[in-house]
N, C-alpha and C positions, 0 to 999 in steps of 0.2 A: 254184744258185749266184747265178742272178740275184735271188730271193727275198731272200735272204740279204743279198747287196751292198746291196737296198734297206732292207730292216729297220734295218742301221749304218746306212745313210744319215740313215734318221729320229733312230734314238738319237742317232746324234752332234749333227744338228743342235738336238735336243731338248734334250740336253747342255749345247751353247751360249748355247740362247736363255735356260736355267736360269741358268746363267754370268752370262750378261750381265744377268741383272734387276738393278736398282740396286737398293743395298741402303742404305735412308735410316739415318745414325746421328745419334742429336740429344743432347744434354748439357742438365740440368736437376737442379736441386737439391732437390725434392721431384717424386716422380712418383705420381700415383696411376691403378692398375689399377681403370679401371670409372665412367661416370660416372652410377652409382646414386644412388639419394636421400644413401647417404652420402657415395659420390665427391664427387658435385661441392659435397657441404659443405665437404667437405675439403678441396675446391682452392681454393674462394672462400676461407675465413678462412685456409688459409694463404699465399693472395698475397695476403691486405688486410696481411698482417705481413711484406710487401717482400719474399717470397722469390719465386726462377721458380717458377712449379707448373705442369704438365705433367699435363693428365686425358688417357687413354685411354679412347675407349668403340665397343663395336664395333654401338652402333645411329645412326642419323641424331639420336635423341633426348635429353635428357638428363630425371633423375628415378628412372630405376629403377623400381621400384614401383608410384610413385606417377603416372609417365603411361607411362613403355614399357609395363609388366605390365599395366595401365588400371586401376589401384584407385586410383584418386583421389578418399579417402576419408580423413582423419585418424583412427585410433581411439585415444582418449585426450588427456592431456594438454590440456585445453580452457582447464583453468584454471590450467596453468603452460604460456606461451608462449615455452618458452629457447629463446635465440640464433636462432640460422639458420631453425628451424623458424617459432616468431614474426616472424620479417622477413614472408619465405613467404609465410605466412597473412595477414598484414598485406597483402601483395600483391595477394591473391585475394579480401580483402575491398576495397583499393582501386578493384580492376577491375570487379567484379561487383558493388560498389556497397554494400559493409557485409557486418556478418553474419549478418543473416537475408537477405542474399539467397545465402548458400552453406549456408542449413539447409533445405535440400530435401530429404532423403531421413531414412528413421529409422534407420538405421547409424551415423550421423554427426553430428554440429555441422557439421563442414564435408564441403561435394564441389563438384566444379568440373570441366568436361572437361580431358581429357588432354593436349589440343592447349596450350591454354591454362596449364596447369601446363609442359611443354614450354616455350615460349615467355619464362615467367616467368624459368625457371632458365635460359636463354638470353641472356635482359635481364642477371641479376644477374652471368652470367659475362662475358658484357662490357663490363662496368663497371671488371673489375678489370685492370689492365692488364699485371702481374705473371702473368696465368692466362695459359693456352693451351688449347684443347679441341682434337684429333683426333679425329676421326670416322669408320667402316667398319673398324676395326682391332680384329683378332680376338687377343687374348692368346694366345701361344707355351709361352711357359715363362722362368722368373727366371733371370736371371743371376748366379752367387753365385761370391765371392772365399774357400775359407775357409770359416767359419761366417757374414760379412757379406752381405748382400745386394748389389751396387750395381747395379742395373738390370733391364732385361726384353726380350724378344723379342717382336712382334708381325708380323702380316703382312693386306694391306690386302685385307679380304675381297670387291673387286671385282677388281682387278689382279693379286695374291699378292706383289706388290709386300714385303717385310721391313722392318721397321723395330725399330732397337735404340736402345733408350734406358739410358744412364748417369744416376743419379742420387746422391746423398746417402742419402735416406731413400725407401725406396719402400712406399706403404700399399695393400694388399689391401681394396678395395672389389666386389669382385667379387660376383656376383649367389649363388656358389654358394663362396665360397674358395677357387676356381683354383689362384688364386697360390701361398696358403698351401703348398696340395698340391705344386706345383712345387719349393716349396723346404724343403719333404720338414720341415714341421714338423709334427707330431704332433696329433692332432686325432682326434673320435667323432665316428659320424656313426649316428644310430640312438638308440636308448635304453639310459640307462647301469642298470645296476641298482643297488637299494638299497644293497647291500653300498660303493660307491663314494661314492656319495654321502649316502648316511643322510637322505635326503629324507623319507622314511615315504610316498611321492607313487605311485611306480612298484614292486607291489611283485611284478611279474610275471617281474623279471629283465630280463638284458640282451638286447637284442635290435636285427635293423639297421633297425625301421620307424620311416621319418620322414611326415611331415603331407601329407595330399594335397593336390595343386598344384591351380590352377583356370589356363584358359586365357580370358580374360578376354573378354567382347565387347562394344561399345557401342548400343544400342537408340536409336535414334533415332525421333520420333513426324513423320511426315511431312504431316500433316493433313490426308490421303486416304489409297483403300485402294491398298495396295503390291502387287506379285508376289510369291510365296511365294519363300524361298529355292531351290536346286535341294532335291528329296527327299532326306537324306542317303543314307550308304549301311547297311540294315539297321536303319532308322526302325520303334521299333516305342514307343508314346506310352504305354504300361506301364512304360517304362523313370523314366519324371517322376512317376507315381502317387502321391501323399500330397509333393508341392511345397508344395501350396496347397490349402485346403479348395475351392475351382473343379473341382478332378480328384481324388478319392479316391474311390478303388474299393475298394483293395486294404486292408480292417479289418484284417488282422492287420499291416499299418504302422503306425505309430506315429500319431495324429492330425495335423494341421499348426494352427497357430494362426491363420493366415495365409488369407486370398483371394486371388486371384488377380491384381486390383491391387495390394493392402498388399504381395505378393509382391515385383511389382515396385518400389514405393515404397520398398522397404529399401533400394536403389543408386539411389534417383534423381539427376538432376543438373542443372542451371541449362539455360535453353536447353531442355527436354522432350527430351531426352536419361535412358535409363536404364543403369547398371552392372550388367553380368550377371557376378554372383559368391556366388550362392548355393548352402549348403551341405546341404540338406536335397533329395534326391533331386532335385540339377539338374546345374550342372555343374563339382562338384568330381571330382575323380578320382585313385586311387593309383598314380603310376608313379615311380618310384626313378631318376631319368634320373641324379644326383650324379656317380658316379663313371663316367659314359662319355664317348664321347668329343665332341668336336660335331656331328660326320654320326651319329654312334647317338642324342643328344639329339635331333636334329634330325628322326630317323626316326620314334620314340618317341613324341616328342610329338604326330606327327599324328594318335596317338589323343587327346590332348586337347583336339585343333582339333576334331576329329569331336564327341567331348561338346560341346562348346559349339555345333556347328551343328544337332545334333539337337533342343539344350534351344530355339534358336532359331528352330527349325521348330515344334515343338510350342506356342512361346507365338503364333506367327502361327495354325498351322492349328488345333490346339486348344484353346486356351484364347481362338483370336478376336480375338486383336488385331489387325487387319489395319491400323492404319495403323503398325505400328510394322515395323520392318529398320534392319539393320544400318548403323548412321551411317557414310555418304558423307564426312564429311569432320573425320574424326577416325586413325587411322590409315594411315599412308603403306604399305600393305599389300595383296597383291593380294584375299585374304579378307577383309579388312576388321574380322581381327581384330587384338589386342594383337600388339607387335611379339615379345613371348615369353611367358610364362606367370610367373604370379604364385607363386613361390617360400616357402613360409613358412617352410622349413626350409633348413641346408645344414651343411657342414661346421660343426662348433665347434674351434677351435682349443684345445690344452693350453698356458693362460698362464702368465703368474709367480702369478695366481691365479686358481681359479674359482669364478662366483658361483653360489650355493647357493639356494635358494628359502628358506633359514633367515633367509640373511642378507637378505630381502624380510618374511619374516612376522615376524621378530625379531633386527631390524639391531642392535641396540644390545644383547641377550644372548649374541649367540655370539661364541666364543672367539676367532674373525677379526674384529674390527670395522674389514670392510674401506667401511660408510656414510662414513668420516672421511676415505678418498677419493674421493669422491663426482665424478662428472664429466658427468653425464646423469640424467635423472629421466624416471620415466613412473608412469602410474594405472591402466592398462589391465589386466584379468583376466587369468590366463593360459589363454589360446586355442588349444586345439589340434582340429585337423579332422581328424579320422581315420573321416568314417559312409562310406567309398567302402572302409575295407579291414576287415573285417570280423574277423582276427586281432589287428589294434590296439584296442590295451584303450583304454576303451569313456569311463573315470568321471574323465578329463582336461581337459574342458570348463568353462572358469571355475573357474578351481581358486582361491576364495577368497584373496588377497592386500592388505594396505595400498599404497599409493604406496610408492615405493622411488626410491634414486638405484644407479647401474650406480658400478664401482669401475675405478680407471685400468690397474688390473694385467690389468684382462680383455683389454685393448686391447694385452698387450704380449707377445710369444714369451720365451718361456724362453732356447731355446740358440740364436739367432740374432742378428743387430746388426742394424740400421739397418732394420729393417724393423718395422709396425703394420698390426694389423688390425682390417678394421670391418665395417660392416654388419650380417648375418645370423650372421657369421664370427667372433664374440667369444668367449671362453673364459667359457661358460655351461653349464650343467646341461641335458639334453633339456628340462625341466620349465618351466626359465627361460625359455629359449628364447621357450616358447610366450607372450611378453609383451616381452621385450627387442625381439623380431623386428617390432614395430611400426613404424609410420613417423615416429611424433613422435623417439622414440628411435634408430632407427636417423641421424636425420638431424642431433643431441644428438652422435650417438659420430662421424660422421664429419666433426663442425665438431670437437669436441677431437682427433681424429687429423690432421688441420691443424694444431691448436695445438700438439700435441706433439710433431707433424717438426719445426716453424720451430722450438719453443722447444732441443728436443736439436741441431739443424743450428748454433743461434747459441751454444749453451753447450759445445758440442763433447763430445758425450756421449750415448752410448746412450740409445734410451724407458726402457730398464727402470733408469738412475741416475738421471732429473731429479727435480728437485725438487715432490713431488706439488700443494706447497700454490703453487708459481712456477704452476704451470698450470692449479688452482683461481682464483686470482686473473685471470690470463689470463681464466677463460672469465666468471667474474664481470663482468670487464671489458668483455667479448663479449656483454655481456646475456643469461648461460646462467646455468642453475640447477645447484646443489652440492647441493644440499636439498631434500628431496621434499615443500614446505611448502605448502598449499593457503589457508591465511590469512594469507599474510602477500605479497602481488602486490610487482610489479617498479616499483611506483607508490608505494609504500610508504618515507618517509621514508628507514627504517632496512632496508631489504631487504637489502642485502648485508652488514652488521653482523650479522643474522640467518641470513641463510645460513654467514655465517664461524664465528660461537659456534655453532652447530648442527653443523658438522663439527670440533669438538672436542669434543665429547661435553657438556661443561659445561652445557646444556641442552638436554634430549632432546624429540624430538617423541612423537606417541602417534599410532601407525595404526593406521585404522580400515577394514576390506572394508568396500568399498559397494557393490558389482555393478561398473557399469560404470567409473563414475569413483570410483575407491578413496582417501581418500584420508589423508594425517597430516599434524599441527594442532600449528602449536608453541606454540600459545596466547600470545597476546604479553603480555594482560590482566591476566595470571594470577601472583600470586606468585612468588617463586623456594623452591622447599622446598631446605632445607639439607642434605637426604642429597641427591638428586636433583646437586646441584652438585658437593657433595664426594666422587661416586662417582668421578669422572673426574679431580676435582684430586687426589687423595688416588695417582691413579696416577702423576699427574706428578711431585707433592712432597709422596710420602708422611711427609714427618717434619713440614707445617706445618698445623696445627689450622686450620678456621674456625671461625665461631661455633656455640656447641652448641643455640644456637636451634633453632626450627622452618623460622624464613623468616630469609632474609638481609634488612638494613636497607641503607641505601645507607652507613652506618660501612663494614660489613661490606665494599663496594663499593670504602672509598678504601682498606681492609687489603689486598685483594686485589690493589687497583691497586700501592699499594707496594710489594710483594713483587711483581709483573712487572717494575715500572721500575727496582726492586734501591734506593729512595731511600725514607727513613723518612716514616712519617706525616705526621710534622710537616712536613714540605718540600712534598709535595706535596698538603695539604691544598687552600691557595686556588687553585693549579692545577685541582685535580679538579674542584674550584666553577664555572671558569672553562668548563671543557671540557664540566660540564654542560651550562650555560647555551647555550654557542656550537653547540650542534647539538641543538638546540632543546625538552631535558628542560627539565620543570618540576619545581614542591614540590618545593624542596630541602631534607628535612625529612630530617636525618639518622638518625633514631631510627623512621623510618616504612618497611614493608616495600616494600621496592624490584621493579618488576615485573620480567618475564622480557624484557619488548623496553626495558626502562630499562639492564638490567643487560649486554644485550647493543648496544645501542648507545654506555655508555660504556667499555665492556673492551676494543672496537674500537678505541678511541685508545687504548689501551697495547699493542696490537701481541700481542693472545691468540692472533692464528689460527696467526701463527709462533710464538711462544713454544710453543705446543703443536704443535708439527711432527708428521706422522706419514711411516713410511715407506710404502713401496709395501704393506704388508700392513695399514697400520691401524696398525703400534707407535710410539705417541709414539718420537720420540728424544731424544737427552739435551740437557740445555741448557745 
């Protein structure tokens, strides 16, 4: 009896003390879950647009990827520096004194410690004074009205402390899609098969294997010799074999290209600091943590701490580098590694559209020409890491693509309201995935998912009704790219005249696979050919001829313009003269072939890029 009397005694006061936790409730008008490379895009540009924004992240850190996970590494985009991400880097060339002093390592153009990135995005968030960052709070589950979204539950991973946020617009930034998954919208996670998506990429069928994770650790060079790490557990240095031409034993591996420094010099970083993230027998590894919980991730993953202490043991004790261990003062961590592991994969959401690897290799012939909403751009291969699972097919590595730009529908759910998603978490193809999933891009989708809460909050209107080309303009405004254009910079007189006629199809670009930085050329130089033009006009205003030339003239130029403005030639001829002159064409030789950055710098003041609206899928609207 007396057992008993005490056991209630505990519950009940256990009871109480539950009871009594205060339970923090806050109100904010844009809230985003996560403050990943693309959270905290997304918080900054949408409070530089006056609204509250409200980031949750449940590390000390901000960045995601690029310093919680430790890959603080840019792949791609070198030579288109949009928005948020260009600031950034601007940043880290500021600090570190240019940009050959962040081309340390051969992965990258740019790397910079963790800390350091950290810090940056901490500067920038408080700057704005519209943001708010919270810190230690671990994501619950959404709050949903209905099919609406309006908030979130969290709870403070030191205390358990609750906290619920009401918002407006809430954006899924999440490292893995959380949120998504909470609020029970539809999404693959794995690989879809051909039959779905007509890729011609995967033709193995559907299956649930996603990319293996790395748990990331930083090498620091201490300029003497160090003490080994402890010996892991179940150390056996056949496990690294064929890393690097320094240790290959094992001939039937595949060769390595690589020695045992150039190994390391792939992750180098400013400061003799190295990035441990390699994928050839070191320490990437397959565990499917996605759909558990966070004490089963949390379990889980300590086998990918262990890969990373063993590959860390092995470069101290066999391969000899003894002044190198694990950097002291880079992670707030008691192993001294990444605050989590580096994610390449995660849920894809089912949007209002998904993008297709067709619509990368040939945006401008498939029947979606969803390039004409263009909202993000990247160059980067598509990458997928699968040598740690040996039933993942195998021939997905660099899977040859041009430059491409990301479309706004991937950013948007289907049957829900007031809610967008970003990151890793976009309504993409497996295939895609393996390239969207970068950091230049991922940090492109989470400055427009800012732009797109403030713009639907002030226009009073669901993501999936705004107006595509109001938030193309926006991020053009935002110094972001619409257009996956590699010759034609943000330095460039007529750059956004060029990004605007390039997303209505009137002149096309031409992409080209390069390996690493792939990229498409809208040729500014270059003529205008007359089908080329009239593929796209002829869809707007199939009933008006242009010329049956080869090349449009600048005539051709003022016909065009008049039929925009709805006012005859004749009216607007010494107009058009004027408008040339004033933004600073020359030879104005009306009978002379007009180029392709002539004809898109004067169409721009007739107002082409609305005139040729499209909707969320790519279809011109009516005018």
């Amino acid at each position: 009896m007396k057992k008993h009397l005490l056991l209630f005694t505990y519950l009940l006061s256990f009871q109480l003390t539950q009871s009594q936790t205060p339970v923090v409730h806050l109100q904010t008008e844009v809230l985003v879950i996560g403050g990943t490379a693309s959270g905290i895009s997304a918080g900054i540009q949408s409070a530089r647009l006056g609204v509250n924004t409200l980031v949750v992240e449940e590390t000390p850190w901000l960045g995601g990827m690029l310093t919680s996970a430790g890959v603080p590494a840019f792949d791609g985009n070198n030579a288109m520096p949009a928005g948020l991400f260009g600031e950034f880097r601007q940043h880290l060339y500021d600090y570190y004194g240019g940009a050959n002093a962040v081309s340390t390592g051969w992965v990258s153009n740019t790397l910079f410690e963790p800390h350091i990135g950290d810090s940056i995005f901490k500067s920038m968030a408080r700057n704005e004074k519209y943001l708010t960052v919270k810190y230690h709070y671990q994501f619950k589950n959404i709050i949903k009205n209905g099919n609406s979204i309006i908030g979130a539950e969290f709870y403070d991973i030191n205390t358990g402390t609750p906290l619920v946020v009401k918002a407006k617009m809430v954006i899924d930034a999440t490292e893995l899609g959380d949120a998504l998954a909470s609020a029970k919208v539809p999404y693959d996670l794995g690989m879809e098969s051909n039959d779905i998506t007509g890729e011609q990429v995967n033709l193995a069928g559907a299956n649930d294997i996603i990319q293996d994770i790395t748990y990331v650790g930083i090498l620091k060079d201490y300029g003497s010799p160090q003490p080994l790490i402890a010996r892991p557990t179940n150390y056996d240095s056949t496990e690294f074999d064929g890393s690097n031409t320094s240790f290959y034993k094992d001939t039937n591996r595949k060769r390595p290209s690589v020695d045992a420094k150039k190994m390391l010099e792939y992750g180098k970083l400013p400061n003799n600091k190295y990035m441990l993230n390699w994928p050839i027998y070191g320490n990437d590894i397959y565990l499917n943590v996605v759909e558990k919980t966070p004490k089963q991730r949390e379990e889980l993953l300590e086998q990918a701490k262990q890969q990373t202490l063993r590959f860390v043991y092995f470069i101290q004790k066999d391969l000899g580098f003894k002044n190198l261990s694990l950097a002291d003062d880079e992670f707030p961590t008691k192993d001294k590694l990444a605050l989590y592991p580096y994610h390449r994969e995660s849920r894809r959401m089912h949007g209002m559209v998904r993008m297709l690897v067709q619509h990368i290799s040939k945006p401008f012939d498939t029947p979606q020409p969803l390039y004409t909403t263009g909202i993000a751009v990247g160059d980067y291969p598509v990458d997928h890491h699968h040598k740690k699972n040996s039933v993942a097919p195998q021939h997905l590595e660099f899977f040859p693509v041009p430059s491409f730009n990301i479309p706004l529908g991937a950013l948007i759910p289907k049957d829900v309201r007031n809610f967008i998603v970003a990151e890793k978490s976009i309504s993409v193809s497996n295939i895609v995935n393996g390239t969207t999933r970068l950091q230049p891009c991922v940090m492109q989708i989470g400055q427009a998912s800012g732009l797109l809460a403030v713009l639907s909050i002030k226009n009073k209107v669901d993501p999936k009704n705004i107006s595509v080309r109001q938030v193309q303009h926006a991020l053009l405004d935002a110094n972001g790219y619409i257009m996956p254009y590699k010759d034609v910079t943000q330095k460039d007189r007529y750059f956004k005249a060029i990004q605007k006629i390039g997303a209505t199809g009137l002149l096309r670009g031409v992409g080209v696979p390069t390996g690493w930085a792939n990229a498409t050329y809208f040729n500014p130089n270059e003529r205008v050919k007359s089908d080329e033009f009239n593929t796209s006009w002829t869809k707007k205003f199939p009933d008006l001829k242009l010329s049956q030339t080869n090349e449009l003239s600048i005539l051709d130029a003022i016909f065009i313009a008049s039929h925009l403005s709805k006012r005859p030639i004749k009216i607007i001829n010494n107009e058009f003269e004027q408008k040339w002159k004033s933004i600073g064409l020359e030879n104005y030789d009306l009978q002379r072939p007009i180029l392709r950055y002539e004809l898109a710098a004067i169409l721009d003041q007739y107002n082409v890029f609305n005139i040729f609206d499209v909707d969320i899928y790519g279809n011109f609207t009516k005018w």
